[in-house]
LUMGU-648271 format. One record per residue (C-alpha): residue number from 1; residue in one letter; x, y, z. Coordinates in steps of 0.05 Angstrom, whole numbers, plus 5000, padded with zeros to 4 digits. Example, Ala and Ser with C-alpha at 12.3 -4.5 7.8 and 13.67 -1.06 7.14 Angstrom:
residues 2
{i: 1, aa: A, east: 5246, north: 4910, up: 5156}
{i: 2, aa: S, east: 5273, north: 4979, up: 5143}
end
This chain:
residues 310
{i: 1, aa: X, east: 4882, north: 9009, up: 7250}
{i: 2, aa: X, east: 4937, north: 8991, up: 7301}
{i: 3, aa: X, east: 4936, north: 9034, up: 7366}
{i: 4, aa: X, east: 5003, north: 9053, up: 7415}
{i: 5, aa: X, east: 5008, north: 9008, up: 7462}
{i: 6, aa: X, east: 5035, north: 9071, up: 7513}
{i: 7, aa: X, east: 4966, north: 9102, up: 7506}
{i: 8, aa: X, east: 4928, north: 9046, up: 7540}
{i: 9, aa: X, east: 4874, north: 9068, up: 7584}
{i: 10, aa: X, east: 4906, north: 9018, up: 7651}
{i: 11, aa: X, east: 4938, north: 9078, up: 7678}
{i: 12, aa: X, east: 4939, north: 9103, up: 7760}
{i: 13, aa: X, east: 4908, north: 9168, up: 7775}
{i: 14, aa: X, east: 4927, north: 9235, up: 7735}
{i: 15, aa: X, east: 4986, north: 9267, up: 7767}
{i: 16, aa: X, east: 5025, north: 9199, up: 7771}
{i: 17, aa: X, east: 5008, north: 9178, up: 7695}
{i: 18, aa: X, east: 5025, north: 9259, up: 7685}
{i: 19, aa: X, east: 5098, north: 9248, up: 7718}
{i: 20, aa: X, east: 5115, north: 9178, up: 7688}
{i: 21, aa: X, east: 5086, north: 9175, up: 7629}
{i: 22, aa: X, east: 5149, north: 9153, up: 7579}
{i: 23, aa: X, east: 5195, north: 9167, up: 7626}
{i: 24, aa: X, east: 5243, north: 9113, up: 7619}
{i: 25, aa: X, east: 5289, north: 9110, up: 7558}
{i: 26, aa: X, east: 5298, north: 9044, up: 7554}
{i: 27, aa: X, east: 5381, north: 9024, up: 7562}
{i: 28, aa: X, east: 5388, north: 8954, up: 7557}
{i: 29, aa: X, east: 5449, north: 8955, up: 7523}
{i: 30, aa: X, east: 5490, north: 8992, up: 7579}
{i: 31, aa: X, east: 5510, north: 8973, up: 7645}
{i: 32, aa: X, east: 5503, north: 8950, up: 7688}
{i: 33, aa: X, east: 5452, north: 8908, up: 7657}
{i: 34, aa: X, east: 5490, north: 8910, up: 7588}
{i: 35, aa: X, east: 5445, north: 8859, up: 7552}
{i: 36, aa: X, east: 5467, north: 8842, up: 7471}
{i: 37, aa: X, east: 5432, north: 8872, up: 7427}
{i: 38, aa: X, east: 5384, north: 8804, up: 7417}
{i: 39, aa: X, east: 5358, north: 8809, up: 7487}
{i: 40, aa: X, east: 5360, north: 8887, up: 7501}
{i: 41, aa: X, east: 5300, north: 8895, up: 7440}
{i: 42, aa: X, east: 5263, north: 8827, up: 7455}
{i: 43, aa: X, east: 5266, north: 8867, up: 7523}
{i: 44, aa: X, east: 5245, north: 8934, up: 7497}
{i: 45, aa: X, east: 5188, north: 8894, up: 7448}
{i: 46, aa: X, east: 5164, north: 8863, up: 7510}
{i: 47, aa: X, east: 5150, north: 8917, up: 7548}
{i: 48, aa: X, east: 5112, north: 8955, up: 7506}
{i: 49, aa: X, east: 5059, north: 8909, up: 7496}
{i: 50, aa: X, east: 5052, north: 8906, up: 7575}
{i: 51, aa: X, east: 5010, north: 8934, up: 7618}
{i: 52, aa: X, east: 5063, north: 8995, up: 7652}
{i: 53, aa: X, east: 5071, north: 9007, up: 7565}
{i: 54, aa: X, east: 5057, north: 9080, up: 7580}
{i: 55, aa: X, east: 5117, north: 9102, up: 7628}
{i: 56, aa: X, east: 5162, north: 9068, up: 7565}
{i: 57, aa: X, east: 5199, north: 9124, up: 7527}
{i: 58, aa: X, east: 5248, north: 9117, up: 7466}
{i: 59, aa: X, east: 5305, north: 9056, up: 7453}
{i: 60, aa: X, east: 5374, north: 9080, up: 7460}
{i: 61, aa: X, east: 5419, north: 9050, up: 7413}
{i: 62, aa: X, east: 5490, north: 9084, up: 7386}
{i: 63, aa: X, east: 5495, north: 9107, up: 7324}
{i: 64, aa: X, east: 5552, north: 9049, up: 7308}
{i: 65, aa: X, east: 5499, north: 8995, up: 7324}
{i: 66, aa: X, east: 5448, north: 9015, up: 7286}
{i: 67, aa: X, east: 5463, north: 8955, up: 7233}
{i: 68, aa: X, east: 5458, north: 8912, up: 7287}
{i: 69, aa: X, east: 5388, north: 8939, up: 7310}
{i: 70, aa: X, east: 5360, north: 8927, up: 7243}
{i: 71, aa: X, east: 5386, north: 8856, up: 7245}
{i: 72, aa: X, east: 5365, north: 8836, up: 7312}
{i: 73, aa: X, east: 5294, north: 8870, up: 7321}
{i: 74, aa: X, east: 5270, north: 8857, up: 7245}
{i: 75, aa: X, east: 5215, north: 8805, up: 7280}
{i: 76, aa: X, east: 5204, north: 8855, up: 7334}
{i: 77, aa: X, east: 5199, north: 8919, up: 7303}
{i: 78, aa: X, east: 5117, north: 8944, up: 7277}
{i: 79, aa: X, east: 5112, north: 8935, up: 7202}
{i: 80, aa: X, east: 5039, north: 8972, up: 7197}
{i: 81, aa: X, east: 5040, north: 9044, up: 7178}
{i: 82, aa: X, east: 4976, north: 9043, up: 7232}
{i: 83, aa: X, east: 5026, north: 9025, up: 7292}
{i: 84, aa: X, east: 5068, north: 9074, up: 7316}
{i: 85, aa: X, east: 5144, north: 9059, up: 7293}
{i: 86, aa: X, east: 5201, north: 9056, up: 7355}
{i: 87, aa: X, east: 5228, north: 9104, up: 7369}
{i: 88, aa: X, east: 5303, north: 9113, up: 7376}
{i: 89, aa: X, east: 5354, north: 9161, up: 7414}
{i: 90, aa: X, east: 5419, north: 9156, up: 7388}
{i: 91, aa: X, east: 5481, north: 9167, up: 7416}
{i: 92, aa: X, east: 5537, north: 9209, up: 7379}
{i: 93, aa: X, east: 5608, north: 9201, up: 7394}
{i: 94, aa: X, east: 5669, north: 9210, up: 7338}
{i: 95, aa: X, east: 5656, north: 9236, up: 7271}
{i: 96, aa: X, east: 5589, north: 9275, up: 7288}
{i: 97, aa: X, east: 5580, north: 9288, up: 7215}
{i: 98, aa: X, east: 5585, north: 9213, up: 7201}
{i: 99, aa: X, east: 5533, north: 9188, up: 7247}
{i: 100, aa: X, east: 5490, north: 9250, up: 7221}
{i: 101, aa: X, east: 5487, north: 9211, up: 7150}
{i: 102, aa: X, east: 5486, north: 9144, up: 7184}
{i: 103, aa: X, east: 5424, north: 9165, up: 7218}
{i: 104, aa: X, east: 5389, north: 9199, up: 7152}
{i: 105, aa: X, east: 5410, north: 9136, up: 7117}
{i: 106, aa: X, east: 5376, north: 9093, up: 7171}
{i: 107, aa: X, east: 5306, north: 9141, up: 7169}
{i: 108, aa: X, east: 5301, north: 9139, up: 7104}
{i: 109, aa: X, east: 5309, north: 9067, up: 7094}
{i: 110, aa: X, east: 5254, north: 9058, up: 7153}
{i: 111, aa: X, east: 5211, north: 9109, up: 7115}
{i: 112, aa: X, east: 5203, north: 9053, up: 7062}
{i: 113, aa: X, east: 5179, north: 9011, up: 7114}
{i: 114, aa: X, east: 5231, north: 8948, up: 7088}
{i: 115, aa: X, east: 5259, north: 8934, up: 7153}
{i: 116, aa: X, east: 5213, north: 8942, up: 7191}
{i: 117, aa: X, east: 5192, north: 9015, up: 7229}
{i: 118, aa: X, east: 5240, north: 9049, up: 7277}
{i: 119, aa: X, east: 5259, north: 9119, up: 7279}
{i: 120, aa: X, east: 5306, north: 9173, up: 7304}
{i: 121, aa: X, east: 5266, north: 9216, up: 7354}
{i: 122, aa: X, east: 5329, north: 9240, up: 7384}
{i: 123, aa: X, east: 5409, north: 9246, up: 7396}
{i: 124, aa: X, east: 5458, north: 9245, up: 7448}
{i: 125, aa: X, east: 5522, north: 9274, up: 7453}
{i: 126, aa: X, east: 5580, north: 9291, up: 7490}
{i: 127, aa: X, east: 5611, north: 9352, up: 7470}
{i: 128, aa: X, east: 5689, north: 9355, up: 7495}
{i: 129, aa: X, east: 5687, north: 9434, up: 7495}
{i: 130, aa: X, east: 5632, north: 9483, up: 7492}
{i: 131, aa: X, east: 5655, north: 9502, up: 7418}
{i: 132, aa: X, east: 5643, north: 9435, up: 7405}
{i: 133, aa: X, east: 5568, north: 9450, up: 7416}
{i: 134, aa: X, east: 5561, north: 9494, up: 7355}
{i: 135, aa: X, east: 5588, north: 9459, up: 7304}
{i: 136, aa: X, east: 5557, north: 9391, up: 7337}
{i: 137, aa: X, east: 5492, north: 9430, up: 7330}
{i: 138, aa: X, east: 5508, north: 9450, up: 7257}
{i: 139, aa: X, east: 5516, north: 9376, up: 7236}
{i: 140, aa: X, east: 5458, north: 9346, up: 7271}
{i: 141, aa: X, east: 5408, north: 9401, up: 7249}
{i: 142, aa: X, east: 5336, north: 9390, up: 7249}
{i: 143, aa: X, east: 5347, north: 9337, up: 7302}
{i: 144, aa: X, east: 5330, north: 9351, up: 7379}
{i: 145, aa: X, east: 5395, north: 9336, up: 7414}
{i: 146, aa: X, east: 5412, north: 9325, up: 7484}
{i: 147, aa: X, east: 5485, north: 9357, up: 7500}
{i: 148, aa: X, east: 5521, north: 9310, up: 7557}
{i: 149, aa: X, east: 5549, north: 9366, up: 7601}
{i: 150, aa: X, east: 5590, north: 9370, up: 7661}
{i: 151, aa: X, east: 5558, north: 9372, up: 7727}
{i: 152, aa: X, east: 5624, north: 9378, up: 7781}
{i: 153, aa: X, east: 5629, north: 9450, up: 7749}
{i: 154, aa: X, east: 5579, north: 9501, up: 7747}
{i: 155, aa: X, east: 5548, north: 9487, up: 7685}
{i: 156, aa: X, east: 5517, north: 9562, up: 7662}
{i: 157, aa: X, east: 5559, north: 9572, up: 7602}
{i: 158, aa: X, east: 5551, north: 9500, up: 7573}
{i: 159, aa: X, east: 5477, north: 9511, up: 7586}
{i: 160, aa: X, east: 5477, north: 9578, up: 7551}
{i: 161, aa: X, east: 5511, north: 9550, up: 7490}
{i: 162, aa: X, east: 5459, north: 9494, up: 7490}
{i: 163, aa: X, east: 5419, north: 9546, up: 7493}
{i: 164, aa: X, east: 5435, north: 9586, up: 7435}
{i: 165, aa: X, east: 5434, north: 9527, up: 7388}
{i: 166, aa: X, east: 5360, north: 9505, up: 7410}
{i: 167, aa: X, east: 5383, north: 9437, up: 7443}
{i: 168, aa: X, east: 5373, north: 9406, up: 7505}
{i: 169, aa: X, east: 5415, north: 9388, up: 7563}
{i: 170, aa: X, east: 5435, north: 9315, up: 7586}
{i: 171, aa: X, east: 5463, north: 9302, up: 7665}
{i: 172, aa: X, east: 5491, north: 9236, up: 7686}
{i: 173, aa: X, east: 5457, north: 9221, up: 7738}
{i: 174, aa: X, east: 5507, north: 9167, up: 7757}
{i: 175, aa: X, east: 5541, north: 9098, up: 7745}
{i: 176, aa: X, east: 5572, north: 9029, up: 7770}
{i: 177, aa: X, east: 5625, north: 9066, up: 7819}
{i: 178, aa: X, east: 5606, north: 9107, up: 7870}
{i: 179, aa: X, east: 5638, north: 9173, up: 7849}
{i: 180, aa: X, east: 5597, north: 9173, up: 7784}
{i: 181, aa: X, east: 5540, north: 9201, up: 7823}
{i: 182, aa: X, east: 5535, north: 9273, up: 7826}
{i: 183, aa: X, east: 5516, north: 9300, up: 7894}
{i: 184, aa: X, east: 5451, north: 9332, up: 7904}
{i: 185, aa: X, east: 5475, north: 9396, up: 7907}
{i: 186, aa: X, east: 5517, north: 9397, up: 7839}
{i: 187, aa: X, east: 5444, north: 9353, up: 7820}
{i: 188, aa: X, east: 5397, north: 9415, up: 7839}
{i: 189, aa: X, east: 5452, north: 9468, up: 7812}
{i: 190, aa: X, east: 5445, north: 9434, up: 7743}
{i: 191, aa: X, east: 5375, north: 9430, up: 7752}
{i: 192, aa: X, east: 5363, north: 9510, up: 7758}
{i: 193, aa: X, east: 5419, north: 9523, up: 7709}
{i: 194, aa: X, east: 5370, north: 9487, up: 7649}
{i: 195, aa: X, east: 5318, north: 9532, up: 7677}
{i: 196, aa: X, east: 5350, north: 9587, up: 7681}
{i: 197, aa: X, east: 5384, north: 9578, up: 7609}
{i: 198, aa: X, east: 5311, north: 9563, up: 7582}
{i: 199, aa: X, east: 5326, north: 9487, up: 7553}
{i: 200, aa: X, east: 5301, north: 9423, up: 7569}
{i: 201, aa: X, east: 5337, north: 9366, up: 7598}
{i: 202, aa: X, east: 5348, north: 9283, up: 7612}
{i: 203, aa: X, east: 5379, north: 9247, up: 7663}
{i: 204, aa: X, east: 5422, north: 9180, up: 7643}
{i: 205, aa: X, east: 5444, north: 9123, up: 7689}
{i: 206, aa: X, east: 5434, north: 9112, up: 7760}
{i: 207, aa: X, east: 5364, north: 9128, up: 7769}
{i: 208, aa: X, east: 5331, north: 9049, up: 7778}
{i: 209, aa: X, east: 5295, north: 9064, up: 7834}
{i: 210, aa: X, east: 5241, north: 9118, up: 7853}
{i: 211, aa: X, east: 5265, north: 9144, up: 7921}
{i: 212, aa: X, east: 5336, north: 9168, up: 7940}
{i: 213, aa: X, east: 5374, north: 9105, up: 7981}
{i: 214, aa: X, east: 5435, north: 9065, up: 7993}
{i: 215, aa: X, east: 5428, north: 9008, up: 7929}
{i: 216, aa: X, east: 5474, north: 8955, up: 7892}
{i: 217, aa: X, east: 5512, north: 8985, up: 7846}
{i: 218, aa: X, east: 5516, north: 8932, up: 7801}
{i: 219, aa: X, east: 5473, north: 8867, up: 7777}
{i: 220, aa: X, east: 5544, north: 8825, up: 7797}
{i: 221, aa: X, east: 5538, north: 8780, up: 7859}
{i: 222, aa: X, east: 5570, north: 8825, up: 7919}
{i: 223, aa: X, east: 5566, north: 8891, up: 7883}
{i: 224, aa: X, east: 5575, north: 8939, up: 7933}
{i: 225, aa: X, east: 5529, north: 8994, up: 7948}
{i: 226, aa: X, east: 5531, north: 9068, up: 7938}
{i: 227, aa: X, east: 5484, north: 9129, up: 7956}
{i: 228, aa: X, east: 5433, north: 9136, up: 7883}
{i: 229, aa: X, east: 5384, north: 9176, up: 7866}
{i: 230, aa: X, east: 5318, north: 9172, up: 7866}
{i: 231, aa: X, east: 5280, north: 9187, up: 7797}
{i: 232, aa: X, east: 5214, north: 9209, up: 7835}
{i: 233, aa: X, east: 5266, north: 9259, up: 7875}
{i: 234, aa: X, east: 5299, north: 9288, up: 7820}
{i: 235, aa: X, east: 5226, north: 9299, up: 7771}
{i: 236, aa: X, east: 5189, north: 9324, up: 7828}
{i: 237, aa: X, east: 5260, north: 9375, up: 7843}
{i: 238, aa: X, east: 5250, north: 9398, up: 7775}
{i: 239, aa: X, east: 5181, north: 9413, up: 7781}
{i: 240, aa: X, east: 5193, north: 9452, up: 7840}
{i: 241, aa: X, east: 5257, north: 9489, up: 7812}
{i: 242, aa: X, east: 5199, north: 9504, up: 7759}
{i: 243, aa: X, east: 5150, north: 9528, up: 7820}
{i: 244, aa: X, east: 5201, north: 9587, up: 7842}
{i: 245, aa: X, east: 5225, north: 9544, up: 7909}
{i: 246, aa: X, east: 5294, north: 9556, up: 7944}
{i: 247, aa: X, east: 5357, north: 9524, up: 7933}
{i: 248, aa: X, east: 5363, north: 9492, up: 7992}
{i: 249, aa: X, east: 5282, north: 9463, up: 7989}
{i: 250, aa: X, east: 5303, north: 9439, up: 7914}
{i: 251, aa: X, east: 5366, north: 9407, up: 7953}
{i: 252, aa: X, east: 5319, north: 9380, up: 8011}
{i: 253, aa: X, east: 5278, north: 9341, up: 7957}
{i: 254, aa: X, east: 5326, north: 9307, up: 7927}
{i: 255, aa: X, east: 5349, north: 9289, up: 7996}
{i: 256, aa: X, east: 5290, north: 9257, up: 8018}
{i: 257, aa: X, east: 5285, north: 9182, up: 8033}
{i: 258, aa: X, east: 5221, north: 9157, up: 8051}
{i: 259, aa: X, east: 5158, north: 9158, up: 8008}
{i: 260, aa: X, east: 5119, north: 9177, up: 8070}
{i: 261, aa: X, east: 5135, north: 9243, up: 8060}
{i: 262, aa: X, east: 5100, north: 9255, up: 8001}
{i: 263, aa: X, east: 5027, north: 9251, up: 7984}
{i: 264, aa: X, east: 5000, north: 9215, up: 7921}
{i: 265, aa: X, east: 4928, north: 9251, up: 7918}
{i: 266, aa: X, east: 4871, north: 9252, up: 7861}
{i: 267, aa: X, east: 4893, north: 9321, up: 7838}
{i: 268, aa: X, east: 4960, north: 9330, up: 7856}
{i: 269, aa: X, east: 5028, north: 9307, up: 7887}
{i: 270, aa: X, east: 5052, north: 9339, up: 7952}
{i: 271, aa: X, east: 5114, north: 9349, up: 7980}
{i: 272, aa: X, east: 5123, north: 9382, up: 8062}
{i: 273, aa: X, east: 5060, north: 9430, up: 8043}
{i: 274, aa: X, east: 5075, north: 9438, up: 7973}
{i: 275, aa: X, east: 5028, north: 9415, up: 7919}
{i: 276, aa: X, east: 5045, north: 9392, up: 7846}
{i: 277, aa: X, east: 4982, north: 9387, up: 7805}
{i: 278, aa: X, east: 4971, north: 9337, up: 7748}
{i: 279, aa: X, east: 4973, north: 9394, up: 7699}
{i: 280, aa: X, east: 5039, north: 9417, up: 7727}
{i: 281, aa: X, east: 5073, north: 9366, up: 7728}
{i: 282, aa: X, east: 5048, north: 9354, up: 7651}
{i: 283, aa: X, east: 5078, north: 9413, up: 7634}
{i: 284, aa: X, east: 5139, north: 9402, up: 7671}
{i: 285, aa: X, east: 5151, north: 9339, up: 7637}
{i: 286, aa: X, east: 5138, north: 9360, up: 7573}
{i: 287, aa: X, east: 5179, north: 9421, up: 7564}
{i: 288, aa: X, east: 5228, north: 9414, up: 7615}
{i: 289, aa: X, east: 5249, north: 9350, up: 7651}
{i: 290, aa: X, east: 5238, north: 9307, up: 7590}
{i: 291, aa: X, east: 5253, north: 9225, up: 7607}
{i: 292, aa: X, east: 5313, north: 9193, up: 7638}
{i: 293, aa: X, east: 5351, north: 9126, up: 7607}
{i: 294, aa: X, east: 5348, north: 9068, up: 7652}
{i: 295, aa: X, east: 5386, north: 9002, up: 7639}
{i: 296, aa: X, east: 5325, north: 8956, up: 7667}
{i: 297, aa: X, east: 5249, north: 8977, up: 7660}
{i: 298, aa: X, east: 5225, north: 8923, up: 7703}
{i: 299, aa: X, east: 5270, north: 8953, up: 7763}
{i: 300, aa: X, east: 5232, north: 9016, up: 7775}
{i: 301, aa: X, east: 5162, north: 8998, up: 7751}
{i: 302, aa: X, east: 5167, north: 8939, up: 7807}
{i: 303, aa: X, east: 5199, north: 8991, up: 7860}
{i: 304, aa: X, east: 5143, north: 9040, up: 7852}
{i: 305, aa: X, east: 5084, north: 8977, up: 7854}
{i: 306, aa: X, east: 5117, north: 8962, up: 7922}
{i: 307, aa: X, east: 5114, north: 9035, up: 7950}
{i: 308, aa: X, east: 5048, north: 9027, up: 7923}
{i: 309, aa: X, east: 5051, north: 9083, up: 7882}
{i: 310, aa: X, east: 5024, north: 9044, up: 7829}
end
C-alpha cells in the first residue's frame, strides 16, 4: 500500500508544520519562472518525493492545458490506486461552461486510472462582474472555487456574493511589475473582508519569500526590485484578523521585516506579545487562509532553512 509522500514524519515542530503544511500551490507554469509544461511537472514530481513534500499543495494547470498535462506527466503521474493521485487547481477563463465539461471529461478519464492519476481538487476564476459570480458558480457546481477578486476597491460586495454561492475568495498577492502588488493596507482590508463575509481564501503570485522585503522581481538578469510580500506575514495576518486584533496591528504584521520579531516556540508562534498556537493556526489554515500559488517551491523552502525556521 503506497503512502503520501506530504505525510512524512521529517517535519519541524507543530505550529510551523501546522502553518505550512501544503501551503504552496505549485506554479511552475507562470512567471516569472514560466517553465513548459515538461519541466514544470518533472518539477512538481520532484518535489513531492522530497523531504519539505509536506508544505507541497495542489498543481495549477489551466483548464486549456489540461491535454498537455496528460501528455507530459504520464511517466510522472502515480498509477496505484494506494498512492494518492495529484491533485490539480484549474484555472477558468472564457467559456466557464466549457472548461466545466473539460474538467468532468478529464476526472472521469483519470477515474479509470488510464493515464495515469490526477485530479481536480479545485478552480480558479476571474469573474469580470459580481453577476458573473452566480452564474460562474452555477456552471462549476459541486467544485470548490476560488473567485479572483479585486483588491484596489473595497472588496465587501464581491466577498458577499462569493459568499452566497459557498465559494472562496482568491487575492493577487502580486506580480513581475511593481504596481501588481497590493499594499498592505488594501492586503489586510481583503483579509478581514473574507472574514467578515465568512469564506475562505488564497493568495497567487508574489509571495516567494517568507518575510516582507525589497526582492527581484523577476528570474531575468538585472530584474529590478520591488517591495513583496512576505507569505509568513500575510498567514500569520490572517490568523490574527481570525484572533479579533485591530486594523492597524493586522497592518503592522504584514509590515514587519525581520524574523527577529517573531518567536518560533514548541507550542506556539508569537508575534510583539501575541501568541498563535499550533492548533490555531491549524484551524486557521484549514478553514480560512487555505494555500497560496508560488511559481518556484525551492525559493521559499530554501528562504525559510536560512532564517532557520526550518
Amino acid at each position: 500500500m503506497g503512502s503520501d509522500p506530504r505525510s512524512d514524519d521529517s517535519r519541524p515542530s507543530d505550529p510551523i508544520k501546522s502553518l505550512l503544511t501544503g501551503i504552496i500551490d505549485y506554479a511552475g507554469l507562470f512567471p516569472p519562472a514560466k517553465l513548459d509544461m515538461s519541466e514544470a511537472v518533472a518539477e512538481y514530481g520532484r518535489q513531492l518525493t522530497s523531504p519539505q513534500a509536506w508544505m507541497l499543495g495542489r498543481f495549477v494547470v489551466p483548464t486549456s492545458r489540461l491535454d498537455e498535462l496528460e501528455a507530459a506527466a504520464v511517466t510522472h503521474l502515480p498509477r496505484s490506486p494506494g498512492v494518492p493521485p495529484w491533485g490539480l487547481s484549474v484555472l477558468v477563463a472564457g467559456d466557464v461552461s466549457a472548461a466545466r465539461r473539460r474538467i468532468d471529461a478529464f476526472d472521469a478519464a483519470h477515474r479509470q486510472a488510464s493515464q495515469g492519476l490526477a485530479r481536480v481538487e479545485a478552480v480558479e476564476h476571474k469573474p469580470q462582474t459580481i453577476d458573473d459570480i452566480a452564474s460562474a458558480a452555477t456552471a462549476l457546481q459541486g467544485l470548490e472555487v476560488f473567485f479572483e477578486l479585486p483588491h484596489d476597491v473595497d472588496p465587501t460586495s464581491w466577498m458577499q456574493a462569493v459568499a452566497a454561492v459557498g465559494g472562496c475568495g482568491k487575492i493577487r498577492s502580486g506580480g513581475v511589475t511593481d504596481d501588481a502588488f497590493p499594499s498592505s493596507a488594501e492586503m489586510a482590508r481583503f483579509i478581514a473582508a473574507a472574514s467578515a463575509a465568512g469564506i475562505a481564501f488564497k493568495a497567487t503570485a508574489g509571495l516567494h519569500h517568507p518575510m516582507r522585503g525589497d526582492y527581484r522581481l523577476t528570474y531575468e538578469d538585472g530584474s529590478p526590485t520591488g517591495m513583496m510580500h512576505g507569505f509568513l506575514n500575510v498567514f500569520l495576518a490572517a490568523a490574527a484578523v481570525r484572533a479579533g486584533l485591530a486594523t492597524t496591528e493586522v497592518e503592522a504584521l504584514l509590515e514587519e521585516r525581520s524574523v527577529a520579531v517573531f518567536r518560533f516556540e514548541a507550542d506556539h508562534v508569537g508575534w510583539r506579545g501575541h501568541r498563535f498556537t499550533a492548533s490555531v493556526l491549524a484551524d486557521v489554515r484549514r478553514h480560512f487562509a487555505r494555500s497560496y500559488g508560488s511559481c518556484s517551491f525551492a525559493e521559499p523552502v530554501n528562504d525559510m532553512r536560512a532564517l532557520g525556521v526550518l
